[in-house]
C-alpha positions as CSV (number, residue, x, y, z in Angstrom):
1,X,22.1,13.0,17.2
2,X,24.9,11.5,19.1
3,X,24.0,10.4,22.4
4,X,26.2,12.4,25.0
5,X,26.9,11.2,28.8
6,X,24.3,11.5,31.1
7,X,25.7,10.6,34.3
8,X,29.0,11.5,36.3
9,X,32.2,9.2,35.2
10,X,35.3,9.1,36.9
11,X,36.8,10.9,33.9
12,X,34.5,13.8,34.2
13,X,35.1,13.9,38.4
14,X,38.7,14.4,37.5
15,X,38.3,16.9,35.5
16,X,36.3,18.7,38.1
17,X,39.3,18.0,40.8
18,X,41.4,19.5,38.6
19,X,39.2,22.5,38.0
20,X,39.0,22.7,41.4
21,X,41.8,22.6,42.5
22,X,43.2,24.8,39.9
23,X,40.6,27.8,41.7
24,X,42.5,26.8,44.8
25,X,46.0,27.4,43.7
26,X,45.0,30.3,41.3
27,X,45.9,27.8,37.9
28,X,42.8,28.4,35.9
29,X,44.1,29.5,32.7
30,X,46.8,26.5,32.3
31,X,46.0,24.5,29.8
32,X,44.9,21.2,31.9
33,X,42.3,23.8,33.7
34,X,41.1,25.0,30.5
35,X,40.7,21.4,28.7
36,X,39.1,20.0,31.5
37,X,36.4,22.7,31.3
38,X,35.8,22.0,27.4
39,X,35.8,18.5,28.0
40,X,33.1,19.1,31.0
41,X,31.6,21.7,28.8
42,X,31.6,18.7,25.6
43,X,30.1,16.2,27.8
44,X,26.5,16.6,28.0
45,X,23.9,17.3,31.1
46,X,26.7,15.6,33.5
47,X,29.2,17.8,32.3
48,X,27.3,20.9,32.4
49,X,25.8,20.3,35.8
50,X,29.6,19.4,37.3
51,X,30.8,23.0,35.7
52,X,27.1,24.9,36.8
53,X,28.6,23.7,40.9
54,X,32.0,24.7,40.2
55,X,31.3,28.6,38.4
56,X,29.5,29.2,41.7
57,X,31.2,30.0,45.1
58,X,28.6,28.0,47.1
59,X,28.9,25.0,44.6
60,X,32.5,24.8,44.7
61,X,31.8,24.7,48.9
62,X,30.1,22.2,48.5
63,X,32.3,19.9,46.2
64,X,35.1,20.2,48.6
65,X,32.6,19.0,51.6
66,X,31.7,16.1,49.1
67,X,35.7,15.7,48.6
68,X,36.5,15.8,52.3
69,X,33.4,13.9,53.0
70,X,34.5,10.7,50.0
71,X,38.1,11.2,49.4
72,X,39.8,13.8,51.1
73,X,42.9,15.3,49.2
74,X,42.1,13.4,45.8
75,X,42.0,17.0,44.0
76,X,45.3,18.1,45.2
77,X,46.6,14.6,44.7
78,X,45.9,14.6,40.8
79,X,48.3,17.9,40.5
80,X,51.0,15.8,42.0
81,X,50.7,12.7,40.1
82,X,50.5,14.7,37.0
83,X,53.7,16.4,37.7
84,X,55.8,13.8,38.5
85,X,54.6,12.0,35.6
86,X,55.0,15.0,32.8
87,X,58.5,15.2,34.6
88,X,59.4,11.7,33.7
89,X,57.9,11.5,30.0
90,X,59.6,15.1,29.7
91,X,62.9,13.0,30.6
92,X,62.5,10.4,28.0
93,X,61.5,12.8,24.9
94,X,64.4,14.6,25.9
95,X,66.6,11.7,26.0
96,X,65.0,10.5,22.8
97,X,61.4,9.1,22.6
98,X,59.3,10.2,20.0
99,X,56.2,9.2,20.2
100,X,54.0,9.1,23.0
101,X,50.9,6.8,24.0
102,X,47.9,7.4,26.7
103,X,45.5,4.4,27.3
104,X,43.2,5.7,29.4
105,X,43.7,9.4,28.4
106,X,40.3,10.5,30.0
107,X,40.4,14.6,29.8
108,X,44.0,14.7,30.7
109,X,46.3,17.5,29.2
110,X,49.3,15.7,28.5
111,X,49.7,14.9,25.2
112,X,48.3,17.8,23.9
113,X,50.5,20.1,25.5
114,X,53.9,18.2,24.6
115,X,52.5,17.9,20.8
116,X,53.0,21.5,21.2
117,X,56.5,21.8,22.9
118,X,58.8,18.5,21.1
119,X,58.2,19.1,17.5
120,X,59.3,15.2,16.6
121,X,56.6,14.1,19.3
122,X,53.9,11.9,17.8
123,X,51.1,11.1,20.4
124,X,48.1,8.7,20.3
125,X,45.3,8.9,23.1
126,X,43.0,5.6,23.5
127,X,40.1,5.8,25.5
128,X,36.2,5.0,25.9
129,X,34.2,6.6,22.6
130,X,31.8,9.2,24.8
131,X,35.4,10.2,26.6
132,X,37.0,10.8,23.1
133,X,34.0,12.5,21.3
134,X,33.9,15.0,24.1
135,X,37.8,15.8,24.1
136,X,37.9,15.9,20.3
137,X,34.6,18.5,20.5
138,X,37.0,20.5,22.9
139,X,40.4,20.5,21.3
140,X,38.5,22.2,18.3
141,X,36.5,24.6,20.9
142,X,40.1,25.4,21.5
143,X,42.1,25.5,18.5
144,X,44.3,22.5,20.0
145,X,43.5,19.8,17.2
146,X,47.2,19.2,16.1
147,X,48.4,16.5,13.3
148,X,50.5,14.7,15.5
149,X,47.8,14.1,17.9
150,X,45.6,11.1,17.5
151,X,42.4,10.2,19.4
152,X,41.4,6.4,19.2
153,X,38.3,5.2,20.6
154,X,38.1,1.8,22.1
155,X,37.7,0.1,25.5
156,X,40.8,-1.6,26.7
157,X,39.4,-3.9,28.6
158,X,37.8,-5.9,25.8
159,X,39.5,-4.5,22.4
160,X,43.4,-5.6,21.8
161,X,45.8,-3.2,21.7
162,X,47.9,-4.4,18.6
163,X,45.1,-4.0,16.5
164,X,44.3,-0.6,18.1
165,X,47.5,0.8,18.1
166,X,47.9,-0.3,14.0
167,X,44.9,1.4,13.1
168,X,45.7,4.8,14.9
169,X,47.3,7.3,12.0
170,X,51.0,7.8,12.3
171,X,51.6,4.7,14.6
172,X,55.0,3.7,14.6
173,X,56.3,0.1,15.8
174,X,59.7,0.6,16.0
175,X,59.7,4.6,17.2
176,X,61.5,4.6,20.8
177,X,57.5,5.0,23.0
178,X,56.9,6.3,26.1
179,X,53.4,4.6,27.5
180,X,51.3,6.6,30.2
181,X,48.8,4.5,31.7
182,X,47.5,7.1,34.4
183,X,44.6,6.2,37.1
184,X,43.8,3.1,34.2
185,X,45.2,-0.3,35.7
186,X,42.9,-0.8,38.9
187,X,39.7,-0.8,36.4
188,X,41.3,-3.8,35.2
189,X,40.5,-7.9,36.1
190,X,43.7,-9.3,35.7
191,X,43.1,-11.6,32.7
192,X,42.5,-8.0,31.2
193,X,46.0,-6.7,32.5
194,X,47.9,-9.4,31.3
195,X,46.3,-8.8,28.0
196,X,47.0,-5.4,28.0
197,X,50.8,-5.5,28.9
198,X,50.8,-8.9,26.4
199,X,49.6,-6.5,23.7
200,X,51.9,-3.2,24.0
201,X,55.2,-5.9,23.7
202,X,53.4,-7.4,20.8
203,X,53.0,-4.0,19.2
204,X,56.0,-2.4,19.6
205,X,59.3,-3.3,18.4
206,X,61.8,-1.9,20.6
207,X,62.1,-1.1,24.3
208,X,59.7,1.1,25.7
209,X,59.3,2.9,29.0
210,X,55.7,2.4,30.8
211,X,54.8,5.3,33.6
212,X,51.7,3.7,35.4
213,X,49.8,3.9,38.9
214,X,49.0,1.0,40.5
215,X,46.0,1.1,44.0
216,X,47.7,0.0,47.1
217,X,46.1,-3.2,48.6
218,X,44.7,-3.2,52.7
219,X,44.3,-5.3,54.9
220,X,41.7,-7.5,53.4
221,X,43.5,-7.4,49.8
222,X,40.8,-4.7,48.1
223,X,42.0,-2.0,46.0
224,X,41.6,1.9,47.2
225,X,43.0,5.1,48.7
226,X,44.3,5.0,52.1
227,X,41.9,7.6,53.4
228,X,38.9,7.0,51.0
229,X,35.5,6.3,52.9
230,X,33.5,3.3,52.7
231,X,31.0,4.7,50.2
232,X,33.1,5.3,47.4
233,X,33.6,2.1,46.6
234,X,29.4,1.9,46.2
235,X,29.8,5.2,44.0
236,X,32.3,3.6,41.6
237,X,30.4,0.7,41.3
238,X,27.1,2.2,40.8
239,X,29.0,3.4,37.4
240,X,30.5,0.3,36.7
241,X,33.9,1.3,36.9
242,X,35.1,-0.5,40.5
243,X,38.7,-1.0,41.4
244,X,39.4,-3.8,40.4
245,X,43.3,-4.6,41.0
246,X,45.6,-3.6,43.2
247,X,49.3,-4.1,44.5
248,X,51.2,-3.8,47.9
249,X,54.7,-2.2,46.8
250,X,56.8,-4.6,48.1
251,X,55.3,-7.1,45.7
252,X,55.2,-4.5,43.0
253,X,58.6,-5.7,41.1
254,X,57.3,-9.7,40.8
255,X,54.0,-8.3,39.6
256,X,55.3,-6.5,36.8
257,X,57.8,-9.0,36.4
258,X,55.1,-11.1,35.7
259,X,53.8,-9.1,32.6
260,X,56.8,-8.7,31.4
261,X,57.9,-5.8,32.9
262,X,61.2,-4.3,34.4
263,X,60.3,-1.7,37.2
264,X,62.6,0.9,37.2
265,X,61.7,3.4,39.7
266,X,58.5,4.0,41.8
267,X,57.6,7.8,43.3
268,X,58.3,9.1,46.7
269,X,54.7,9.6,48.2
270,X,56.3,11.5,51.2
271,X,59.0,13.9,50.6
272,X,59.0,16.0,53.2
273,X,58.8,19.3,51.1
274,X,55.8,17.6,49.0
275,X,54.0,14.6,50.2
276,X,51.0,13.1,48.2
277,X,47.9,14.9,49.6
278,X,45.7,11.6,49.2
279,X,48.3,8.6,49.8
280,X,47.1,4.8,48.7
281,X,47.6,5.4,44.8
282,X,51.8,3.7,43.3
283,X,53.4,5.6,40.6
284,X,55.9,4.0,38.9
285,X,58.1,3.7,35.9
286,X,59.1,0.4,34.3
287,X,61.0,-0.8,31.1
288,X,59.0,-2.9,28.8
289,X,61.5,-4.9,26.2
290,X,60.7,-5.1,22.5
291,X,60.3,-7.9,20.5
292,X,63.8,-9.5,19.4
293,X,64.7,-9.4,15.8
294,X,64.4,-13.0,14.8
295,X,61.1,-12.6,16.4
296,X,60.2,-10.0,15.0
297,X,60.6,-11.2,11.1
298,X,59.1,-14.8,11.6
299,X,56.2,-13.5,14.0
300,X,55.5,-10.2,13.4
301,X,52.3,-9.6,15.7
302,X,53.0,-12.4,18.4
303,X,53.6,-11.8,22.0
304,X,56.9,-12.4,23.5
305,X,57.8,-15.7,25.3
């Protein structure tokens, strides 16, 4: 029998922020509410003990004291990520992109909701096995499995993304991409970055546009949110996922200059009519150029210069 996750991952915490903060502002039956409950559902005794605290008044009390207590305003803060980003993607597929690519999907609704709504929209998800197994499980529970959606398992930090992204069904090289890397880049060491950004030129053929987050940097140079408390760095460790990198906006541009990267636009955090509830986490949206032709027909699967 396949072995199913026994402990609490960041993916699964997510999907209980967004649960609960879905009870909060009365969302429960939108579709990132419901998969996040499948997936929780799908993911063994961690899962099922997450969703037994949040079906109960008391329990869901007491995962906001945890969240005020560890992170205050990381629930809310997902919503508002998640809508800027479905905003931009929204902007490309409209202008043109076809086919859509998640490293890092965790439970995240994306993809399978746009499947749905741009009928030319290919999308392929690429995350850790146990994370995949559980969403797959739950897109069936659902009735969301679609054709156009494709769930890869791998683990990004060691596996290489051309080969990855040439094995998933329906991958096209050369379709205009958009690349969502969401709450995924400060897991990485850098050699691991560099990789990653190395691969996705070497795989696609034309221009692509890359929405990411990046962890703000303090004082001492360590990764993390602005207002998270010293013991959830020991938390994220203790399940081998630690932050990991990190950049200070202003140096932002050169970093993702140095992969290879154009950045074309990074989020407002404070607007005054909607400010990011939990500030300390960059989103941003950069251009990443394809290979050139000549490139392309004497060296088909090698990185750009």
């Amino acid at each position: 029998m396949e072995q199913r996750a026994r402990r609490i991952s960041t993916a699964m915490a997510v999907a209980a922020g967004t649960l609960l903060d879905a009870d909060a502002a009365g969302l429960g039956q939108q579709l990132s509410a419901r998969l996040a409950r499948a997936c929780l559902e799908e993911s063994g005794a961690a899962g099922r003990r997450l969703l037994r605290l949040l079906d109960r008044r008391g329990g869901r009390a007491l995962l906001r004291c945890a969240q005020a207590l560890v992170l205050p305003g990381i629930a809310a803060h997902y919503r508002w990520r998640k809508r800027r980003i479905r905003a931009w993607v929204q902007a490309r597929t409209d202008a043109g992109a076809s086919q859509l690519i998640v490293l890092g999907a965790g439970f995240d609704a994306l993809a399978a909701g746009l499947v749905r709504t741009v009928p030319r929209l290919r999308a392929i998800e690429i995350d850790l096995a146990v994370h995949q197994r559980a969403k797959r499980r739950a897109l069936r529970r659902l009735g969301l499995e679609h054709s156009r959606l494709g769930l890869v398992e791998a683990d990004l930090r060691t596996q290489a993304l051309p080969g990855l992204l040439a094995g998933a069904a329906g991958f096209d090289r050369h379709a205009p991409s958009v690349v969502v890397a969401e709450g995924l880049l400060m897991y990485l060491p850098p050699p691991s970055l560099q990789a990653l950004f190395g691969g996705l030129a070497a795989a696609l053929s034309t221009p692509a546009t890359v929405i990411a987050t990046a962890m703000e940097t303090g004082a001492g140079g360590a990764p993390g949110f602005r207002g998270q408390r010293p013991w959830l760095r020991h938390w994220l460790r203790r399940r081998g996922e630690p932050f990991l990198w990190g950049c200070a906006p202003a140096a932002l541009p050169a970093s993702m200059r140095g992969h290879g990267l154009r950045l074309d636009a990074i989020a407002d955090p404070a607007p005054p009519h909607d400010p990011d509830p939990c500030p300390g986490e960059w989103l941003f949206r950069a251009t990443l150029p394809g290979l050139a032709p000549a490139r392309l027909t004497s060296r088909a699967g090698a990185a750009p210069a």
